[in-house]
C-alpha positions as CSV (number, residue, x, y, z in Angstrom):
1,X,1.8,-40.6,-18.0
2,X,3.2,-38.3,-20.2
3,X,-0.2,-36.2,-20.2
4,X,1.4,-32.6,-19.3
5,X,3.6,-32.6,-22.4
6,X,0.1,-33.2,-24.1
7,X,-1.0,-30.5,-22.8
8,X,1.8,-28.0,-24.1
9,X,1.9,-29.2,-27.5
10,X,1.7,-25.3,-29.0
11,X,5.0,-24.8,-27.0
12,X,6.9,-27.3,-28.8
13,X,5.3,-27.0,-32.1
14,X,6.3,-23.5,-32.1
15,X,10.1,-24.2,-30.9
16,X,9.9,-27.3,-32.8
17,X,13.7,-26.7,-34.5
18,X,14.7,-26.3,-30.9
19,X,13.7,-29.3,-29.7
20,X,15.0,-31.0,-32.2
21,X,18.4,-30.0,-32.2
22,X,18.2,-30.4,-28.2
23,X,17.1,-33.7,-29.1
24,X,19.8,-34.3,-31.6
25,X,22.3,-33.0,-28.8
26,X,21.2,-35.5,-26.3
27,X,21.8,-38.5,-28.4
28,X,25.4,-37.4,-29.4
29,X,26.1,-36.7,-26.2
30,X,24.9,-40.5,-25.4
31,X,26.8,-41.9,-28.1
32,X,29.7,-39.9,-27.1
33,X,29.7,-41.3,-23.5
34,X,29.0,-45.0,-24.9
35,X,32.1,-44.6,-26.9
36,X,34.3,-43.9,-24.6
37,X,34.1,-47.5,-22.7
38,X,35.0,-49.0,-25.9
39,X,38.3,-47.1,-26.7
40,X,39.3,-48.3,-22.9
41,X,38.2,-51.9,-24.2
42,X,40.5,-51.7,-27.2
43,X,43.0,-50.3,-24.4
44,X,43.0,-52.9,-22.3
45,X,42.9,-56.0,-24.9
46,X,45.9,-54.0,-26.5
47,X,47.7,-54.5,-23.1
48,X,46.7,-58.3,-22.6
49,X,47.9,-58.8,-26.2
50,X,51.6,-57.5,-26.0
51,X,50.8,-55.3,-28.8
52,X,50.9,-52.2,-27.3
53,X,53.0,-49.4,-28.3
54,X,53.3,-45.4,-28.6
55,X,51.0,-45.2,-31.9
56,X,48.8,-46.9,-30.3
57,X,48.9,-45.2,-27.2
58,X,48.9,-41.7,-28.4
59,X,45.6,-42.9,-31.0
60,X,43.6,-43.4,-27.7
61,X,44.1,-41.3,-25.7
62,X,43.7,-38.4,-28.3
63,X,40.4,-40.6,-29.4
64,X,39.2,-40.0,-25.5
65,X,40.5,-36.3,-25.1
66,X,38.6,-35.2,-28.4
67,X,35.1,-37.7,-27.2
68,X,35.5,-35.7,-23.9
69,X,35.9,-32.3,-25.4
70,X,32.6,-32.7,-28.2
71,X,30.6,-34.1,-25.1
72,X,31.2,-31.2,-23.0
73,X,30.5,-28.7,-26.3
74,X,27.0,-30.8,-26.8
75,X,26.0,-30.6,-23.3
76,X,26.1,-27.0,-23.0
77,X,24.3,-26.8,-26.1
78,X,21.5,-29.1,-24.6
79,X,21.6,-27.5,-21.2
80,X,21.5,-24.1,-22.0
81,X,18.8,-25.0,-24.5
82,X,16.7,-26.8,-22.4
83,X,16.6,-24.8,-19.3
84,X,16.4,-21.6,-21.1
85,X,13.5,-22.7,-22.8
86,X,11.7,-24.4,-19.5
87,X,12.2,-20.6,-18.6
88,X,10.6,-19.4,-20.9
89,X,7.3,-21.6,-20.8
90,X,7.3,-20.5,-17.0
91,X,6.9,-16.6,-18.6
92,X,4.3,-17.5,-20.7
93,X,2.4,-19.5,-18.5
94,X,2.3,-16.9,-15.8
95,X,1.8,-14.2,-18.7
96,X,-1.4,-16.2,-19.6
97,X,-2.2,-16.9,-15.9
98,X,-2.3,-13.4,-15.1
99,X,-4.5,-11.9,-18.5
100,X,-7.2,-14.1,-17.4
101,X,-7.0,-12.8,-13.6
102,X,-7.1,-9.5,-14.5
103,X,-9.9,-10.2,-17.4
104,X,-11.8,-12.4,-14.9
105,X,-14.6,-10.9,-12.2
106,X,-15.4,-11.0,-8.6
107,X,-17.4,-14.3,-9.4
108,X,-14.1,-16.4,-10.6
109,X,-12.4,-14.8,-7.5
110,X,-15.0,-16.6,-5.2
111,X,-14.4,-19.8,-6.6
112,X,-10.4,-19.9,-5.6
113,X,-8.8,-18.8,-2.3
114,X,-6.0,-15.9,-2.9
115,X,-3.3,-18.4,-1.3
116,X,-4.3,-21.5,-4.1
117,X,-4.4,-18.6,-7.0
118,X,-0.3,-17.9,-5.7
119,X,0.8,-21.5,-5.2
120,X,-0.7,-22.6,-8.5
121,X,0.8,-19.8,-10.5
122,X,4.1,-20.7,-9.0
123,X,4.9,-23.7,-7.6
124,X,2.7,-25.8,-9.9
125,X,4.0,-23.6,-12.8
126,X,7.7,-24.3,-12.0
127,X,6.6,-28.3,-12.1
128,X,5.4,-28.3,-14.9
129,X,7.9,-26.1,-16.8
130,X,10.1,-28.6,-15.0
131,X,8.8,-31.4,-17.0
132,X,9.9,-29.8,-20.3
133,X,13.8,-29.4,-19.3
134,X,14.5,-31.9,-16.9
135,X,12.0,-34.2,-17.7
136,X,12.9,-34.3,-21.7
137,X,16.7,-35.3,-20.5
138,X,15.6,-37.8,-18.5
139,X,13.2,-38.9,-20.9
140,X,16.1,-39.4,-23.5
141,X,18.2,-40.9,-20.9
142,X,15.9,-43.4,-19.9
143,X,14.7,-44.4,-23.5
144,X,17.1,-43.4,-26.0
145,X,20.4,-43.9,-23.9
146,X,19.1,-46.5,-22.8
147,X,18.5,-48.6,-25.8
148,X,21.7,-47.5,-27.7
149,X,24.0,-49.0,-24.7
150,X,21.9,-52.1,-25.1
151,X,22.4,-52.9,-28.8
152,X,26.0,-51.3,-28.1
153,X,26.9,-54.3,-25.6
154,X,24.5,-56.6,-27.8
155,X,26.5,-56.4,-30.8
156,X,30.2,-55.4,-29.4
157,X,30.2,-57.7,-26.5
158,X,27.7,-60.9,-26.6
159,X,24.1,-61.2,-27.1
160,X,23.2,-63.4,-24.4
161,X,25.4,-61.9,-22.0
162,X,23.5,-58.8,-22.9
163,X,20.2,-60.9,-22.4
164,X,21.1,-62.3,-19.4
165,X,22.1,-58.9,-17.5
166,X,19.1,-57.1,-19.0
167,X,16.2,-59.4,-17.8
168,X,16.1,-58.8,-14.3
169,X,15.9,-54.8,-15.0
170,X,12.2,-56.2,-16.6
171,X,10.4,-56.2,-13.3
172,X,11.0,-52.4,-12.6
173,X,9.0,-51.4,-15.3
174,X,5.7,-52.7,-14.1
175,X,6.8,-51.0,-10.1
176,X,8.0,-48.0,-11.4
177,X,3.5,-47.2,-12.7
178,X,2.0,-48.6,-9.5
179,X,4.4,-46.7,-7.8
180,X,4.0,-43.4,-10.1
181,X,0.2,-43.6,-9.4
182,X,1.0,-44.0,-5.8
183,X,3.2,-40.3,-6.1
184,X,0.6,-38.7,-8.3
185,X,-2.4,-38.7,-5.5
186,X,0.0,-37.7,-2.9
187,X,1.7,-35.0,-4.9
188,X,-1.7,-33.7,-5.1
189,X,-3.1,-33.7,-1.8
190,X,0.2,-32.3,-0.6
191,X,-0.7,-29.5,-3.4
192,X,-3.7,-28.5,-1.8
193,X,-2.5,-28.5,1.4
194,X,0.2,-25.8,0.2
195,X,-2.1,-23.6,-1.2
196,X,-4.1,-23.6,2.4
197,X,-1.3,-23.0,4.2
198,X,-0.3,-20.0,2.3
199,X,-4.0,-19.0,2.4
200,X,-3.9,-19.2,6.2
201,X,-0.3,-17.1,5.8
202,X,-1.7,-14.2,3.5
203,X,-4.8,-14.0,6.4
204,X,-2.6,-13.6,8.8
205,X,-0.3,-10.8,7.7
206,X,-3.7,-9.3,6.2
207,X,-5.1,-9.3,10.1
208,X,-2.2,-9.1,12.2
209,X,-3.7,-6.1,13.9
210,X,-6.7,-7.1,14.6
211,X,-4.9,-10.9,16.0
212,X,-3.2,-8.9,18.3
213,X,-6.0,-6.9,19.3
214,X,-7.9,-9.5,20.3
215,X,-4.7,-11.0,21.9
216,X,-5.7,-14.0,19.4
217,X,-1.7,-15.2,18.9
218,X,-1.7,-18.0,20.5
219,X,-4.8,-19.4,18.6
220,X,-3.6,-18.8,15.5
221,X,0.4,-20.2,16.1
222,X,-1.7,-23.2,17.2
223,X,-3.8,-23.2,14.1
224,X,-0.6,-23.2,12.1
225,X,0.8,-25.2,13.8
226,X,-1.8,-28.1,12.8
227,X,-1.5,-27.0,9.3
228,X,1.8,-27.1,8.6
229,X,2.1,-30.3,10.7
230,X,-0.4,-31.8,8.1
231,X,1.7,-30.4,5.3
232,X,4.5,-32.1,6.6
233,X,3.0,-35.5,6.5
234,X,2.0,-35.1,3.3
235,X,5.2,-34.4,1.8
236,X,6.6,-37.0,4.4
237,X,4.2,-39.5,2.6
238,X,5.2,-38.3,-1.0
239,X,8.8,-38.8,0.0
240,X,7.8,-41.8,1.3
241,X,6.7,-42.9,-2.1
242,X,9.5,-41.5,-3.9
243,X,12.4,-43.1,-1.4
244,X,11.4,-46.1,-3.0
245,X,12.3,-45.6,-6.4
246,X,16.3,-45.6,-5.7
247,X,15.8,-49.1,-3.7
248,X,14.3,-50.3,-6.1
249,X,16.8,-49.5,-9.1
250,X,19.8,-50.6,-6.5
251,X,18.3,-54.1,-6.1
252,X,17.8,-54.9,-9.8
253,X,21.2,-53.4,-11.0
254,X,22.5,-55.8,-8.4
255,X,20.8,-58.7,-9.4
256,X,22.2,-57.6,-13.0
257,X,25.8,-57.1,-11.9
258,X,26.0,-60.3,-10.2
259,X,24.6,-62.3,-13.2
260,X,27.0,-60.3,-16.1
261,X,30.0,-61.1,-13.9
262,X,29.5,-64.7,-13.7
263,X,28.5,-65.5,-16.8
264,X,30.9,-62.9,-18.1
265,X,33.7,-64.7,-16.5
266,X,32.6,-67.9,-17.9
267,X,32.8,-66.2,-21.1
268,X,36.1,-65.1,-20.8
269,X,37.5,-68.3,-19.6
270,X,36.0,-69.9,-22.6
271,X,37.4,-67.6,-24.9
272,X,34.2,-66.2,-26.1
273,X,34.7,-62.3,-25.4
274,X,37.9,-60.9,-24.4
275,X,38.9,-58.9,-21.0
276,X,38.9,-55.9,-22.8
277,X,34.9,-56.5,-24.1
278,X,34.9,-57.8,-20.3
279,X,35.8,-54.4,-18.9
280,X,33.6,-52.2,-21.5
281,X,30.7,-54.5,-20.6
282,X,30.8,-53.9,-16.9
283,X,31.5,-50.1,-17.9
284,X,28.0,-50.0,-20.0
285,X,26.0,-52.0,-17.0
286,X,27.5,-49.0,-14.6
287,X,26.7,-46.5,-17.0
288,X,23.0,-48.0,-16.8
289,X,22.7,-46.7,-12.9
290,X,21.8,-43.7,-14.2
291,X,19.3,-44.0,-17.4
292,X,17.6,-47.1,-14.6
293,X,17.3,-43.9,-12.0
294,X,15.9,-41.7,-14.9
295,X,13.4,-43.8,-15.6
296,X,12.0,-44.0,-11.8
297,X,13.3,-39.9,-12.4
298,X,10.9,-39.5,-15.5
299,X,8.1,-41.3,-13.4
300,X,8.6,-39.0,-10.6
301,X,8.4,-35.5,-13.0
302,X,5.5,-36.6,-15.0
303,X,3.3,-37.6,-12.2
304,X,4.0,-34.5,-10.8
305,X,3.7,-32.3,-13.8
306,X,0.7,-33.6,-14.9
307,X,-0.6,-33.4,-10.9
308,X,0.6,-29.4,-11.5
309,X,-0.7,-29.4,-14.9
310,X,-4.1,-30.1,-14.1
311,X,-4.5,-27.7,-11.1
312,X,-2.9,-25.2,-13.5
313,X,-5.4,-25.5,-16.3
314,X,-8.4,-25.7,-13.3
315,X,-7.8,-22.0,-12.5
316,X,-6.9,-21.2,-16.7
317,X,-10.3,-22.5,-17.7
318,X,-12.4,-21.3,-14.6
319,X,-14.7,-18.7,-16.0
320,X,-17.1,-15.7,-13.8
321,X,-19.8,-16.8,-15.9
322,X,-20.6,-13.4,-17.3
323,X,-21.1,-13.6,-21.3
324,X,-21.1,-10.6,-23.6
325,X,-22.8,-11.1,-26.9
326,X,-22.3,-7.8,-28.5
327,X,-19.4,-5.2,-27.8
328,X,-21.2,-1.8,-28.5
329,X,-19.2,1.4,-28.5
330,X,-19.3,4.1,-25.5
331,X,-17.6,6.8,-26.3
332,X,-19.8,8.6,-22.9
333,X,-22.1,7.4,-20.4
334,X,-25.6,8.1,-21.2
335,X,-28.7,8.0,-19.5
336,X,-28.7,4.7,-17.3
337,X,-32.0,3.6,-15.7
338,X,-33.0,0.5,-14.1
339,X,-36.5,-1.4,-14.8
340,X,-37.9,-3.6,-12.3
341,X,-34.4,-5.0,-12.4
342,X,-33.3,-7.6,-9.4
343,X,-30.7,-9.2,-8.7
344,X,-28.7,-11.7,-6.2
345,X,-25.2,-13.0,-5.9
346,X,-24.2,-16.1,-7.2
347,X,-24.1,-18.3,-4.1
348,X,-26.9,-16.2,-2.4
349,X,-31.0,-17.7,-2.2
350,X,-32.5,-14.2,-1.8
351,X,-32.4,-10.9,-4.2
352,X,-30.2,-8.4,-2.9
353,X,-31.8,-5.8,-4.9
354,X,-35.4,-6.2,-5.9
355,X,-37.6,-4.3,-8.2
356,X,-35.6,-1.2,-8.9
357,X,-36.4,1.4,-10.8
358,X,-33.8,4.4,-11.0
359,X,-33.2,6.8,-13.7
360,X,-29.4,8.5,-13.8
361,X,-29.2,10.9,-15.9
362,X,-26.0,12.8,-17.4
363,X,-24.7,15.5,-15.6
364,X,-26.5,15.3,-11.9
365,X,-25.5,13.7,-8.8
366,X,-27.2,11.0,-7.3
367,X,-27.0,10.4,-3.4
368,X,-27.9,7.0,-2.1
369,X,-28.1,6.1,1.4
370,X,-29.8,3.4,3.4
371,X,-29.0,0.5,6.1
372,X,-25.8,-1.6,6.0
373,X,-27.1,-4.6,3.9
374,X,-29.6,-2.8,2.1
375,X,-28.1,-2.7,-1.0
376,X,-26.3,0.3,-1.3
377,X,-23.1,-1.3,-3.0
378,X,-24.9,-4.0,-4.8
379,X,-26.3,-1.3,-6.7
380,X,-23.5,0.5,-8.1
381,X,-21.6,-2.3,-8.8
382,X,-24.4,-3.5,-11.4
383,X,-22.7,-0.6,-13.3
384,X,-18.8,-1.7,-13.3
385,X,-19.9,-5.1,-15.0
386,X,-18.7,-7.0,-11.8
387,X,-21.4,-9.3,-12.0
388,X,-23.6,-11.2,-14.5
389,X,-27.1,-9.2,-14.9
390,X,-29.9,-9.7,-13.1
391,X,-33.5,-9.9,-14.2
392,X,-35.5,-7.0,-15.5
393,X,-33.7,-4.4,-17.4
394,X,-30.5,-2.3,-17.4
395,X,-30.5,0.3,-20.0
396,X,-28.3,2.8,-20.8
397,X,-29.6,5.2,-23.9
398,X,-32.4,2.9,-24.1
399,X,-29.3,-0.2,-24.8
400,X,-28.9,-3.2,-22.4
401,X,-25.8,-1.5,-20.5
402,X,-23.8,-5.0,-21.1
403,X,-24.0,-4.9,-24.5
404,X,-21.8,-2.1,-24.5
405,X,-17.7,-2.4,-24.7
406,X,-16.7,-3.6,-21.1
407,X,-13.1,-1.3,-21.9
408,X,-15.1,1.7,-22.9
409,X,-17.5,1.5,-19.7
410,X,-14.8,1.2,-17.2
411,X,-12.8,3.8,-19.2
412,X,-15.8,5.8,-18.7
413,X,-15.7,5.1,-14.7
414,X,-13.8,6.2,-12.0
415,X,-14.9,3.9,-8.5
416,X,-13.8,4.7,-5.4
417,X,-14.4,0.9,-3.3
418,X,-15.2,0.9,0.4
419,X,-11.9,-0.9,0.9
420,X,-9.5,1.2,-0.4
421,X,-6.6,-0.6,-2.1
422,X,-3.1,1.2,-2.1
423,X,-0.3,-0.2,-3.9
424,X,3.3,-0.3,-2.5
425,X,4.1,2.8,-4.3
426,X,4.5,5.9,-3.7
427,X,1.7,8.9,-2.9
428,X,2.6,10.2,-6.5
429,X,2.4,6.8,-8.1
430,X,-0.9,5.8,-6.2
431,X,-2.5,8.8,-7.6
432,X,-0.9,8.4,-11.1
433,X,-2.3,5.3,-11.3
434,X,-5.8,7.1,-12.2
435,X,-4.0,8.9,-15.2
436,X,-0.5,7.4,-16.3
437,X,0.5,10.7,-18.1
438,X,-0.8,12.8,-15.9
439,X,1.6,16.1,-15.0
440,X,2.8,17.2,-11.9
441,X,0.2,20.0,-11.8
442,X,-2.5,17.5,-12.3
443,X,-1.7,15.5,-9.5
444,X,-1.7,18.6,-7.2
445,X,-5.0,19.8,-8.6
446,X,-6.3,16.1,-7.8
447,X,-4.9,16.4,-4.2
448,X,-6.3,19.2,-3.6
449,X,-9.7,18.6,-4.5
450,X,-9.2,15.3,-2.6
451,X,-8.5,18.0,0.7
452,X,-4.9,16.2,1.2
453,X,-2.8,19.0,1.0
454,X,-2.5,19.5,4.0
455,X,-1.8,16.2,5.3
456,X,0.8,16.0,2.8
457,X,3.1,18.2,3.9
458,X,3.1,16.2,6.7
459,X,4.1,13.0,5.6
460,X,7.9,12.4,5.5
461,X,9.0,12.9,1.5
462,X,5.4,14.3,0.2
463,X,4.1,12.8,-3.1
464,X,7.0,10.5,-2.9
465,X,6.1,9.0,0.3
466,X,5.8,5.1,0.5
467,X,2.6,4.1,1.4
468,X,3.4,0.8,2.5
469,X,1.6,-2.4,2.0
470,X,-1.8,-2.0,0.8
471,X,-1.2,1.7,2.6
472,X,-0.1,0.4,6.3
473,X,2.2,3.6,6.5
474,X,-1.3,6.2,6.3
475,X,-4.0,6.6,8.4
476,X,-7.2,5.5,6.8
477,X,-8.7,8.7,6.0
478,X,-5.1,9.6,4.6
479,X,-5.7,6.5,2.3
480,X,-9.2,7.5,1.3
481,X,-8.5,10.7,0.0
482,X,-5.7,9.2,-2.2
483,X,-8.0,7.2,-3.3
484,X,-10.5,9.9,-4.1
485,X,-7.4,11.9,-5.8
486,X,-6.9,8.8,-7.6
487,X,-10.4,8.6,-9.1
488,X,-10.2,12.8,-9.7
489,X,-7.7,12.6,-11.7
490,X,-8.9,10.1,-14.0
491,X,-11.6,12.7,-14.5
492,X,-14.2,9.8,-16.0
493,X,-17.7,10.5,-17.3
494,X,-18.6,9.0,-13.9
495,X,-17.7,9.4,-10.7
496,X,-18.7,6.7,-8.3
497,X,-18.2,7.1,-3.9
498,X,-19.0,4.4,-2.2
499,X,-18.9,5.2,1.6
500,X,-15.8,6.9,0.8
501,X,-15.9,9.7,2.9
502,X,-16.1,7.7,5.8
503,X,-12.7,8.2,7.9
504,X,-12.5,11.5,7.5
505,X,-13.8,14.6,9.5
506,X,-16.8,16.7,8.6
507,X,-15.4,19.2,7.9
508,X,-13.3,17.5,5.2
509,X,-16.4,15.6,4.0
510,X,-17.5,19.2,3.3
511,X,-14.6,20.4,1.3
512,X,-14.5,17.5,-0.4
513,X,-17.9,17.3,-1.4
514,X,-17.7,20.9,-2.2
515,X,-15.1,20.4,-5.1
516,X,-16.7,17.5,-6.8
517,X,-19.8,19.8,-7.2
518,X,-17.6,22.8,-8.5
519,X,-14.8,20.7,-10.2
520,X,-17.5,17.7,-11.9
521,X,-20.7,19.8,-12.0
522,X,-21.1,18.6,-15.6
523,X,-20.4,15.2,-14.9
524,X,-22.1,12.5,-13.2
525,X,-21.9,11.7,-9.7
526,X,-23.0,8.7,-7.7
527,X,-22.4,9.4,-3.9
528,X,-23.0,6.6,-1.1
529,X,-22.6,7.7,2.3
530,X,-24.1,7.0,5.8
531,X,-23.8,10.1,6.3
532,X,-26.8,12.3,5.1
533,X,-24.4,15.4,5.3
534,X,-22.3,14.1,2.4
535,X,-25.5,14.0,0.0
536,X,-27.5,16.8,1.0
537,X,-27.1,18.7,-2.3
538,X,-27.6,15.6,-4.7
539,X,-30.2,16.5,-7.4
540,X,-31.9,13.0,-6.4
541,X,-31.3,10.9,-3.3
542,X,-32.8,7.4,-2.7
543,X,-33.1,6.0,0.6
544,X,-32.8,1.7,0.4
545,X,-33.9,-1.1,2.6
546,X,-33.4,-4.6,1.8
547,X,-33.0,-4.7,-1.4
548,X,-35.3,-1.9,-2.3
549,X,-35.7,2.2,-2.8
550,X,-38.1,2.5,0.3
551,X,-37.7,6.7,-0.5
552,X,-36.7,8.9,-2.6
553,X,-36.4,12.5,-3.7
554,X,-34.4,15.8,-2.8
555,X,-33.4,16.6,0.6
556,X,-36.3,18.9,1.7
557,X,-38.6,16.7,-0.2
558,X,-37.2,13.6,2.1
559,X,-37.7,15.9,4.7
560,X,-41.0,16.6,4.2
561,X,-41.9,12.5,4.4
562,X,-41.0,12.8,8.0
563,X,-39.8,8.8,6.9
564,X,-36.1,7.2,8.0
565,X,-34.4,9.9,6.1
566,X,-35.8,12.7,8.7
567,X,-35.2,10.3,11.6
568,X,-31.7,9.8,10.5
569,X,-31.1,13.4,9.7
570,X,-32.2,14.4,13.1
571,X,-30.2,12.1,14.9
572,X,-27.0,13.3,13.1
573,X,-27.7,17.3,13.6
574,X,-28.1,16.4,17.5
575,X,-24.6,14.4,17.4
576,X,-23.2,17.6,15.8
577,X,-21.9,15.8,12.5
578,X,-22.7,12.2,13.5
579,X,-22.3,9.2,11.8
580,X,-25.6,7.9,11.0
581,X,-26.7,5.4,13.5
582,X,-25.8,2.2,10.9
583,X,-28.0,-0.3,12.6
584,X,-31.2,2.0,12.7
């Protein structure tokens, strides 16, 4: 049961004088509140007796006042202590959580659903920090408190009266783990069923325009609907499970009440125990309640934590199955070339590329064009490490490219992605985000080479325009040519566009093209477009399909072959500046 706090042993071994004195302030606040019933004890026999007078009177209650004032200092101590720390544990879980996201590639992302990936870094991260502040105090409640009020009414009051109340608690033991088991599935599946609901909830705010296009609301409200309904029975059925805890506690205590007063009573009458031990008695059996709720309490958090503490580790030890064996130095990229290199996805049959062989070499620009599907992308994300290698070889300076420093290659690389991710920044931090210290003049350079100036000046504050989420506030060429400004300014050995160019005009294709072959003409360039205008002057171009290079060459040389390159060409000089005809 107690598996999760297993599982964060290096946490309390490294605040183990913490926990100790947390510990230490738990049990003197217990003894505290146990001592308290007695001096009313005392109280009362004093009473009964005829003995009472002003010393004694004033020796009580300043015995109570000072009991009453160290129990409020220790449980701030405890309190603040615990909950601080539980806190803390949160931070360094989600600190940890988040390295391996951003260490991790696109084959760990495929394994896990964005929505699961939030709810287990935050719900079932505040569970199980849970279990570590709340769950230790009712851990000492229902153990340590516990005990000590038993030998307390054993040995001040009467040890079978003791016995005799205690027994029929026994039972509750045994319910309270067929009962836990019970919450733990549940607590689970309702688990999972949050993290497809949020799922469903990040899809939908992702494609709200396209919903309504499609005039799809009413599907999807109805879609919801059903899922949240069946997230509500879940948690329904947990509560279910967990309403029966306090029923249970109520029933025993009862049976325990009724049994200490009448043999209590009997006691008393027989002269046994006194009112007074009478009173404290039925005190320390009230003061039970709550250690008795803890315990169905500690059942509860555990089997909960350790439910949260095992989807948490799924996601922590989830790899993307890419090894590295060596972590060779590159201060530049070199010459890359592929040999009779293939490769496929992870959860695909078939080779998405197949037999390539491509030499890049330093300094020219490389053009690469084809059908959608055939490969285009695959390609040039063999050389951002996304993915484990294929078969064949990828060499750069004669080296497998993965032996190399992953840090130094992407350092090396700036990528511009089909989808072009904004953040919720603004213009001037989107673009910074290529080159942290990069200057105000360095920014403008970048946005001009980009061709944005103009549409700058347009937009409401400038560089210090919000772009909104994920760039909803700019039009989508606006957000590819941040993007592109963003890559420029990083000014990397390499330079990859991959059908970046494709929401804006010709004409700014043009000047854009234009300045990468002024501004980077001695750096690398890899340019994918479906449009054969934007690769025209590449010192190679490669024409794909399925998988393979089908043609390639420079432009007149393509030309000459009178092959899908010329067909394409001429289709897009009679639209004027067309867009290649994708599906062709």
């Amino acid at each position: 049961m107690f598996e999760v706090l297993k599982q964060l042993k290096p946490h309390f071994k490294k605040y183990k004088w913490h926990y100790v004195l947390y510990g230490l302030c738990l049990i003197l606040s217990g003894f505290t509140d146990i001592f308290i019933p007695r001096i009313l004890g005392k109280f009362i026999d004093a009473i009964v007796s005829g003995i009472m007078n002003r010393h004694i009177l004033w020796s009580y209650s300043l015995q109570t006042a000072v009991a009453i004032i160290l129990m409020y200092i220790i449980c701030y101590i405890w309190g603040y202590g615990l909950f601080s720390k539980a806190y803390e544990l949160q931070w360094n879980l989600r600190k940890k959580l988040m390295e391996h996201f951003l260490l991790s590639r696109s084959p760990y992302f495929e394994k896990f659903r964005t929505g699961d990936l939030i709810a287990r870094g935050t719900q079932d991260i505040s569970t199980v920090a849970s279990s570590t502040s709340y769950g230790l105090m009712v851990l000492m409640d229902g153990t340590i408190f516990i005990s000590a009020l038993i030998l307390v009414m054993a040995f001040t009051t009467n040890i079978w009266l003791t016995l005799a109340a205690v027994i029929p608690l026994c039972p509750m033991v045994y319910l309270f783990e067929v009962q836990g088991r019970l919450v733990d599935s549940r607590y689970e599946k309702s688990q999972e069923t949050f993290s497809q609901v949020n799922n469903e909830v990040l899809e939908m705010v992702d494609g709200i325009r396209v919903i309504r296009a499609y005039v799809k609301e009413d599907l999807f409200v109805e879609n919801f609907k059903k899922q949240t309904t069946d997230l509500y029975q879940k948690n329904i059925d947990v509560e279910k499970a967990n309403a029966l805890f306090g029923p249970v506690v109520k029933f025993f205590e009862g049976v325990s009440m009724i049994v200490a007063l009448a043999l209590g009573s009997f006691l008393v009458a027989k002269g046994k125990i006194t009112v007074g031990d009478m009173v404290s008695f039925q005190m320390y059996l009230s003061m039970m309640i709550w250690p008795l709720m803890a315990l169905s309490e500690l059942v509860l958090l555990m089997r909960r934590g350790n439910a949260s503490m095992r989807r948490y580790q799924e996601v922590l030890k989830a790899t993307d199955d890419i090894t590295r064996t060596t972590q060779k130095p590159a201060a530049q990229m070199g010459v890359i070339e592929f040999k009779n290199y293939s490769f496929h996805y992870p959860k695909a049959s078939e080779n998405q590329l197949d037999s390539i062989d491509l030499t890049i070499k330093p300094k020219s620009t490389l053009g690469i064009v084809g059908k959608i599907g055939s490969g285009k992308s695959t390609l040039v994300k063999q050389l951002i490490n996304q993915y484990a290698p294929g078969s064949g070889q990828l060499l750069m300076d004669g080296e497998p490219y993965h032996h190399y420093c992953d840090a130094d290659i992407r350092h090396n690389i700036s990528y511009v992605p089909q989808e072009n991710i904004l953040f919720s920044r603004s213009v001037r931090d989107n673009i910074r985000f290529g080159k942290q210290e990069a200057s105000e003049e360095d920014i403008l350079k970048a946005v001009e080479l980009a061709s944005f100036t103009k549409d700058l000046k347009h937009l409401s504050d400038g560089l210090d325009t919000l772009v909104g989420e994920k760039g909803a506030s700019v039009s989508g060429g606006q957000k590819q040519r941040i993007a592109i400004a963003r890559a420029l300014i990083k000014n990397s050995d390499l330079l990859i566009l991959d059908d970046s160019l494709s929401a804006v005009d010709t004409k700014t294709e043009q000047a854009i093209i234009e300045n990468i072959k002024l501004y980077r003409s001695n750096q690398t360039n890899i340019i994918i477009s479906h449009r054969l205008s934007a690769v025209k002057g590449a010192d190679e171009i490669i024409v794909m399909d399925r998988g393979k290079i089908v043609e390639r060459g420079k432009h007149q040389e393509l030309m000459n072959l009178k092959g899908w390159y010329y067909e394409q060409f001429k289709r897009q000089e009679l639209k004027g500046e067309g867009r290649a005809d994708e599906n062709y």
